[in-house]
Backbone as ProteinMPNN parsed JSONL, in Angstrom:
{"seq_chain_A": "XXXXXXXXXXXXXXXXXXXXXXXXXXXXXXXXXXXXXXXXXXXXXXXXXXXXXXXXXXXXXXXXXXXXXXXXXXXXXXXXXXXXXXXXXXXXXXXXXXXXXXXXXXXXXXXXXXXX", "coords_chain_A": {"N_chain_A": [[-19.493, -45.32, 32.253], [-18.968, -44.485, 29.826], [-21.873, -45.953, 28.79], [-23.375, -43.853, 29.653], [-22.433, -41.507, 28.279], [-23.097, -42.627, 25.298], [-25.53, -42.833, 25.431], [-26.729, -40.45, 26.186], [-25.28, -38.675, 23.865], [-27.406, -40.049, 21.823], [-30.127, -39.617, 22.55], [-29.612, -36.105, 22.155], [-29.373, -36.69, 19.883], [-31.721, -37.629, 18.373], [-33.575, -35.726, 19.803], [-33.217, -33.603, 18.25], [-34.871, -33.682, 15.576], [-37.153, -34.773, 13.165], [-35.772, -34.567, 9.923], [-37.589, -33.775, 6.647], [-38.272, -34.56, 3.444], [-38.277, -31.911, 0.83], [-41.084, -31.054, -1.521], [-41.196, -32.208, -5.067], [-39.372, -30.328, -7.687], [-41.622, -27.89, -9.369], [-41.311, -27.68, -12.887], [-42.604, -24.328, -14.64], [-42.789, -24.171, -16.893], [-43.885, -25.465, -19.652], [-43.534, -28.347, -21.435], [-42.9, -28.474, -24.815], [-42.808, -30.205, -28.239], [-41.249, -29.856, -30.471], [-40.676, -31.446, -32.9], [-43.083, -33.692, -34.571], [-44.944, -36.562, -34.031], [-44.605, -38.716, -35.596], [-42.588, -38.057, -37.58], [-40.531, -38.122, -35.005], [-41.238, -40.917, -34.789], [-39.574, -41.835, -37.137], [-37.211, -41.247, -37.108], [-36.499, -42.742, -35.28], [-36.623, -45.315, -36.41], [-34.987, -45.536, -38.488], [-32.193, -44.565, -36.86], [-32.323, -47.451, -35.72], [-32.098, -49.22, -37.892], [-29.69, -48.508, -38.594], [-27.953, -49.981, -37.269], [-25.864, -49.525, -35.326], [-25.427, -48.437, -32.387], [-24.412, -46.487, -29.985], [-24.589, -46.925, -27.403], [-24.23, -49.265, -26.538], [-22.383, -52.329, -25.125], [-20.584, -53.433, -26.718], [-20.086, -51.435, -28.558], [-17.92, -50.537, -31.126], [-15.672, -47.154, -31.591], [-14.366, -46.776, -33.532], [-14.636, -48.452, -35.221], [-15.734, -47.318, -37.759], [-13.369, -46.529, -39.174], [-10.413, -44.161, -38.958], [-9.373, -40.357, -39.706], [-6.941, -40.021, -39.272], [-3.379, -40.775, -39.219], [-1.11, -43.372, -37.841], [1.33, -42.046, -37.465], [0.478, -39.861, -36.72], [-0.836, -39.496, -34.728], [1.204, -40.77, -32.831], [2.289, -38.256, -33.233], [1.554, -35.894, -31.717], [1.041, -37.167, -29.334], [3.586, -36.885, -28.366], [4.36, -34.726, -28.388], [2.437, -33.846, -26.32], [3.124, -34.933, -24.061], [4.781, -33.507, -22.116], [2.903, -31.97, -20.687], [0.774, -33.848, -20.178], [1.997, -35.452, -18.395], [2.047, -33.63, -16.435], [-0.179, -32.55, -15.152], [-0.826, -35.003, -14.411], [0.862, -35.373, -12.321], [1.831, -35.294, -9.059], [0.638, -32.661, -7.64], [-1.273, -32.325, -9.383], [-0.946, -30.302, -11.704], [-1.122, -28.233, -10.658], [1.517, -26.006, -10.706], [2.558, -26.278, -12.969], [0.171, -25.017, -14.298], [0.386, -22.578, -13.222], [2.805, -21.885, -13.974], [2.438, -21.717, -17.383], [0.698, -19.467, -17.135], [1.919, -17.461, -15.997], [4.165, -17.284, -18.14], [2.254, -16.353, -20.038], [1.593, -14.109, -19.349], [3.65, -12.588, -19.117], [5.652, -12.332, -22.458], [8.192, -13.32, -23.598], [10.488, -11.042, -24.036], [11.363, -9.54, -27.818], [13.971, -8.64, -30.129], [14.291, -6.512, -31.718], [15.05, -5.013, -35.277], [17.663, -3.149, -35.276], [17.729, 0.575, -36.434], [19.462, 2.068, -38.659]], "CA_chain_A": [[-19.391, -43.956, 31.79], [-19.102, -44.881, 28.318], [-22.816, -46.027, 27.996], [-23.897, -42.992, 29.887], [-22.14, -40.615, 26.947], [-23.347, -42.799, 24.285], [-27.077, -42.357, 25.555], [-26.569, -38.65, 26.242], [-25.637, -38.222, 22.726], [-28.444, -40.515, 20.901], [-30.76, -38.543, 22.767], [-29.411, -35.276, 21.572], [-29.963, -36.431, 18.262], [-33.472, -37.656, 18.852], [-34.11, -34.75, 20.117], [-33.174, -32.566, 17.101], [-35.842, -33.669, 14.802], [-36.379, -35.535, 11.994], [-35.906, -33.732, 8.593], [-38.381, -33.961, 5.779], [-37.839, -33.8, 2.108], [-39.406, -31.33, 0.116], [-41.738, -31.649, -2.723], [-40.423, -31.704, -6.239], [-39.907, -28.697, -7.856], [-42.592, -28.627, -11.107], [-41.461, -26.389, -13.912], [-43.872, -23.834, -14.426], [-42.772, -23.891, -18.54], [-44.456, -27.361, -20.251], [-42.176, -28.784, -22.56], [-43.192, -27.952, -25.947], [-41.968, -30.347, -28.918], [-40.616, -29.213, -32.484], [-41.312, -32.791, -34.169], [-44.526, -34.542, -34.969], [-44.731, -38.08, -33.24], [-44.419, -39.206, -37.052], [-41.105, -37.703, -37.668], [-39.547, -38.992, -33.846], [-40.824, -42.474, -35.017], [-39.023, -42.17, -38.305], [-35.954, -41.234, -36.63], [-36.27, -43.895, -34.107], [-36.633, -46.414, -37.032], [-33.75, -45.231, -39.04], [-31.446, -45.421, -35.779], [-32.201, -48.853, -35.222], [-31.73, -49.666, -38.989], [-28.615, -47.91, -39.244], [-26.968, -51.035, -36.672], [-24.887, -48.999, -34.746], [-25.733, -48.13, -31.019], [-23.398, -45.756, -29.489], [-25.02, -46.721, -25.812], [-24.083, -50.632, -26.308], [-21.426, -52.579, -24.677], [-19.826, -53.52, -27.581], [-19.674, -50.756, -29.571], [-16.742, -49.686, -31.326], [-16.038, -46.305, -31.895], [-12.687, -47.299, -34.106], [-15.245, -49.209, -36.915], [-15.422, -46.515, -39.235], [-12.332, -45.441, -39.493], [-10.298, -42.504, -38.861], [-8.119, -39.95, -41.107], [-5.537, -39.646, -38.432], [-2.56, -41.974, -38.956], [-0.913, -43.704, -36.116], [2.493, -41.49, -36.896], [0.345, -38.73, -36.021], [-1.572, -39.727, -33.424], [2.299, -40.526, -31.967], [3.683, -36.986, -32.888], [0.441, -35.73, -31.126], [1.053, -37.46, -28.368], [5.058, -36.791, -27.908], [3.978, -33.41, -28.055], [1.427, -33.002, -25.243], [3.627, -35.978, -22.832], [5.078, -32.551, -20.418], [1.471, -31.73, -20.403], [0.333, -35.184, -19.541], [3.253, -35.632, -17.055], [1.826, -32.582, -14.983], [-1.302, -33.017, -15.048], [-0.971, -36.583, -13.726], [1.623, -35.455, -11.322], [1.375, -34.89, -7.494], [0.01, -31.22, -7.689], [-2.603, -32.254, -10.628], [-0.698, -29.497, -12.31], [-1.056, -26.97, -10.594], [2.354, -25.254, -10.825], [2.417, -26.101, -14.609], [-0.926, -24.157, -14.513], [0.796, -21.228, -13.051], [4.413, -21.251, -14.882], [2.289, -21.314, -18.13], [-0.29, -18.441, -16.848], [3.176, -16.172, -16.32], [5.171, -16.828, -19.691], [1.542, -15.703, -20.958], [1.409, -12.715, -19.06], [5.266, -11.894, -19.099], [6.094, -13.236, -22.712], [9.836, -13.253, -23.87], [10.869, -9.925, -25.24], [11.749, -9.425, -28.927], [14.695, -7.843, -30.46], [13.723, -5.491, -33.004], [16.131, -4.595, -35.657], [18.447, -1.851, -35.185], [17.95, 1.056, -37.471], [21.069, 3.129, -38.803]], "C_chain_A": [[-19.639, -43.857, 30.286], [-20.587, -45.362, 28.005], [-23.838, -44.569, 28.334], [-23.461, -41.594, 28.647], [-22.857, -41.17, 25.629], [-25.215, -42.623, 24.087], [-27.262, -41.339, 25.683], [-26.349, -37.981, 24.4], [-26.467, -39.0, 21.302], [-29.641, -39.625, 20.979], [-30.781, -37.384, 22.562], [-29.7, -35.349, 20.616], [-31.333, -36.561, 17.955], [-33.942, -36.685, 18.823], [-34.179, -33.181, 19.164], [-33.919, -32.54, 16.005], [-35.858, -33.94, 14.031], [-36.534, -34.938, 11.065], [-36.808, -34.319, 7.574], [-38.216, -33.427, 4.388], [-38.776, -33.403, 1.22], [-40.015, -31.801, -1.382], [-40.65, -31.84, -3.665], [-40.56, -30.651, -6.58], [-40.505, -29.004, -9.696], [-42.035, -27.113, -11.217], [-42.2, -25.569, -14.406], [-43.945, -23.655, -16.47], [-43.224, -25.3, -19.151], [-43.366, -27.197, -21.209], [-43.117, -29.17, -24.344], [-42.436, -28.791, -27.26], [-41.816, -29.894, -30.041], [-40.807, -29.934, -33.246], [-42.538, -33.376, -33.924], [-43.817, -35.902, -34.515], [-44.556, -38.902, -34.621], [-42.942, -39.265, -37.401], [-40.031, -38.218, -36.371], [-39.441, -40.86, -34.196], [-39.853, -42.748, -36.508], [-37.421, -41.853, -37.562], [-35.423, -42.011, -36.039], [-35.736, -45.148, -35.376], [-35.2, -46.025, -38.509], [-32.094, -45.188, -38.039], [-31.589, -46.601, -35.628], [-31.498, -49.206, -36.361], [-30.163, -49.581, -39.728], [-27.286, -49.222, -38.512], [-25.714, -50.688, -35.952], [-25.813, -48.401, -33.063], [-24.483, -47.921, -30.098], [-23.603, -46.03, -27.851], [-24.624, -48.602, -25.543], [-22.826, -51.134, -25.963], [-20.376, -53.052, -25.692], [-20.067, -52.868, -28.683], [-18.283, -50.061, -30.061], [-16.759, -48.735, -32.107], [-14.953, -46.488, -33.394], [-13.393, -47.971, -35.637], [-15.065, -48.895, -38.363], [-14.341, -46.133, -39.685], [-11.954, -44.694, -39.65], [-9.35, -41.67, -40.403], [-7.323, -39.721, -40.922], [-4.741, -40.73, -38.683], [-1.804, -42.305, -38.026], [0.733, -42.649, -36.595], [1.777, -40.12, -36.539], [-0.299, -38.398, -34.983], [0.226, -39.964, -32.099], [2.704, -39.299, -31.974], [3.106, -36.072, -32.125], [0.883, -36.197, -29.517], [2.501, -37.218, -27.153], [4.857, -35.785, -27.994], [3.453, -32.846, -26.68], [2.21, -34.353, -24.15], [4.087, -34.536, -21.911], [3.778, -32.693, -20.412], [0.856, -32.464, -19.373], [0.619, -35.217, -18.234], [2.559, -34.54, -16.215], [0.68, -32.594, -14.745], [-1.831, -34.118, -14.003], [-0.046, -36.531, -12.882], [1.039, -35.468, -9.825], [0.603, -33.722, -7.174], [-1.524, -31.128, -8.659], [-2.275, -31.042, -11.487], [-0.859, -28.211, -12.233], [0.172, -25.651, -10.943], [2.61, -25.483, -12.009], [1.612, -25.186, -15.073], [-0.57, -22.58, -14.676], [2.3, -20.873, -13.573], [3.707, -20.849, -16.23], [1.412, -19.934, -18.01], [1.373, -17.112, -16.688], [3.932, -16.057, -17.211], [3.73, -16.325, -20.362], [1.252, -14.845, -20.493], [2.613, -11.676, -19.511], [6.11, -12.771, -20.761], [7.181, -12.46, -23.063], [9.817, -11.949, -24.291], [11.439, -9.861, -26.491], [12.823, -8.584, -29.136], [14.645, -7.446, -31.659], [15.153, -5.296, -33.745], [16.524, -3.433, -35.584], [18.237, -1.419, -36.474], [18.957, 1.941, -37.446], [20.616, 3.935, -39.349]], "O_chain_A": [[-20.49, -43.149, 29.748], [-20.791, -45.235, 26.798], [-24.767, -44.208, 27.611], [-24.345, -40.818, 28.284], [-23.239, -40.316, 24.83], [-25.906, -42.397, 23.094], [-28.329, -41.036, 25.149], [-27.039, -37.118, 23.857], [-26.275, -38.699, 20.124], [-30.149, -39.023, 20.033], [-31.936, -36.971, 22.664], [-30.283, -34.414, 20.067], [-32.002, -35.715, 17.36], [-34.774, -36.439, 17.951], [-34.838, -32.15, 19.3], [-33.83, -31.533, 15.302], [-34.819, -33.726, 13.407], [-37.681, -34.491, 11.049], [-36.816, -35.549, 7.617], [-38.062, -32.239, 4.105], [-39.755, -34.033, 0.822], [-39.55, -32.646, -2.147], [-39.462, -31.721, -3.366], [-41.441, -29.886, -6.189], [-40.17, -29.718, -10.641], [-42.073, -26.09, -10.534], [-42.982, -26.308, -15.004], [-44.863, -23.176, -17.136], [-42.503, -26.247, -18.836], [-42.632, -26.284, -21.588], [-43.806, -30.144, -24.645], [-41.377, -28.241, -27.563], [-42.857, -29.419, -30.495], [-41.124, -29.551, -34.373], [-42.887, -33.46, -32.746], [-42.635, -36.24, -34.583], [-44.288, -40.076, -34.367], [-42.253, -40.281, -37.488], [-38.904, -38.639, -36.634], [-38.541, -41.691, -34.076], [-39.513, -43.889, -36.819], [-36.565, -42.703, -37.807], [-34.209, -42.214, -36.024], [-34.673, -45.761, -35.274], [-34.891, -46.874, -39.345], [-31.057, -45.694, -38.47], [-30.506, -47.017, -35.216], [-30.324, -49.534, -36.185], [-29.642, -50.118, -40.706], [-26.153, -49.397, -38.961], [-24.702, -51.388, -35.951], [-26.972, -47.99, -33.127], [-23.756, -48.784, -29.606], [-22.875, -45.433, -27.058], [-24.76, -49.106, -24.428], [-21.914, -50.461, -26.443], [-19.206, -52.994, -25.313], [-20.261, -53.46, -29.745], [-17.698, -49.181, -29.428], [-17.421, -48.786, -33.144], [-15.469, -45.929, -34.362], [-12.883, -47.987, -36.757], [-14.672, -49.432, -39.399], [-14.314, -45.359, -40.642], [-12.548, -43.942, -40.424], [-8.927, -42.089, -41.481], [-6.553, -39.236, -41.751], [-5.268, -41.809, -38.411], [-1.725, -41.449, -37.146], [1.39, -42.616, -35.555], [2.496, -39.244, -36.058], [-0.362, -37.309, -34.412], [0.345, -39.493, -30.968], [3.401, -38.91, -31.038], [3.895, -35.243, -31.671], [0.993, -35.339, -28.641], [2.58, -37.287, -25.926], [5.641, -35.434, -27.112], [3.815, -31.832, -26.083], [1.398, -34.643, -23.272], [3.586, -34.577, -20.787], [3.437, -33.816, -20.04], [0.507, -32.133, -18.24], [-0.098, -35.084, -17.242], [2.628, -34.804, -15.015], [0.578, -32.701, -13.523], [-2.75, -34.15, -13.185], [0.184, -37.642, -12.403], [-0.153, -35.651, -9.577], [-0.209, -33.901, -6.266], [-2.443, -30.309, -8.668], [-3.25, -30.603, -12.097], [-0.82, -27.317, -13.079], [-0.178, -24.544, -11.353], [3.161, -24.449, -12.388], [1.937, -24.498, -16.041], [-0.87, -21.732, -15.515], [2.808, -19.752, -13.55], [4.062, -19.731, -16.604], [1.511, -19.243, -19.024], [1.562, -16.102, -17.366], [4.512, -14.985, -17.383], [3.966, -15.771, -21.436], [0.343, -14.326, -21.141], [2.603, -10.547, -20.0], [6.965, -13.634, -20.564], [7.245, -11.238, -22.928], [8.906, -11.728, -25.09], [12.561, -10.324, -26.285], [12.827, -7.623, -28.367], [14.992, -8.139, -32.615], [16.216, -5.37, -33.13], [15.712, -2.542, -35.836], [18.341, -2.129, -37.474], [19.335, 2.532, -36.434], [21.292, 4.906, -39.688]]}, "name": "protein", "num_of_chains": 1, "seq": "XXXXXXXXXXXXXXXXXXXXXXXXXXXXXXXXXXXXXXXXXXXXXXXXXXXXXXXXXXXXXXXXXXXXXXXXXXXXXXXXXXXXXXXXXXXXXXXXXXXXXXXXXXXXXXXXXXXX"}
C-alpha cells in the first residue's frame, strides 16, 4: 500500500510541470559615472597606501583610538542593561516595546503650581 501512495504522489508531481526561471531583469537606466577612470585609480592607490583594509580578517577597528573612556562606555552600558535584558528576553521585547509605547502616549501628569 505504501509503495502504491508513494508512486501516486511522485506522479502527481511529475505531472505538475517543471518550472522555469525567468530572464534577468536589465535596467533600462545605464549606469552613468561621476569620476574619471584617473581619479577611481587615484583613490584606489591611496586606499591601498593608507594600510588599513576595513574588509580584512585582521583588522582592528580599536587601532586608532577612541575618545570614549572605559568609565563611560560602563555608565553607557549600566544604563541601557533593562533595555538589553528585554530585548534578549523570551518575547524579544515585545512587552517592553509596548509598556514604553504607553508611558509615551499616557505620560505622567504634572502638578502645576497653585495660584492664590
Amino acid at each position: 500500500m505504501n509503495r502504491k501512495l508513494a508512486f501516486a504522489l511522485v506522479s502527481a508531481c511529475m505531472a505538475a510541470g517543471p518550472a522555469f526561471a525567468d530572464d534577468i531583469t536589465v535596467d533600462p537606466n545605464p549606469f552613468v559615472s561621476t569620476l574619471t577612470r584617473a581619479q577611481v585609480t587615484e583613490e584606489l592607490m591611496q586606499f591601498r597606501h593608507s594600510g588599513v583594509n576595513p574588509w580584512a580578517d585582521d583588522y582592528n577597528l580599536m587601532a586608532s583610538g577612541g575618545t570614549t573612556t572605559r568609565a563611560e562606555v560602563q555608565a553607557a552600558y549600566r544604563a541601557s542593561r533593562d533595555e538589553v535584558a528585554a530585548f534578549t528576553g523570551e518575547d524579544s521585547g515585545s512587552a517592553y516595546m509596548s509598556r514604553m509605547a504607553a508611558a509615551s502616549a499616557h505620560p505622567p501628569m504634572r502638578t502645576l503650581a497653585k495660584s492664590e
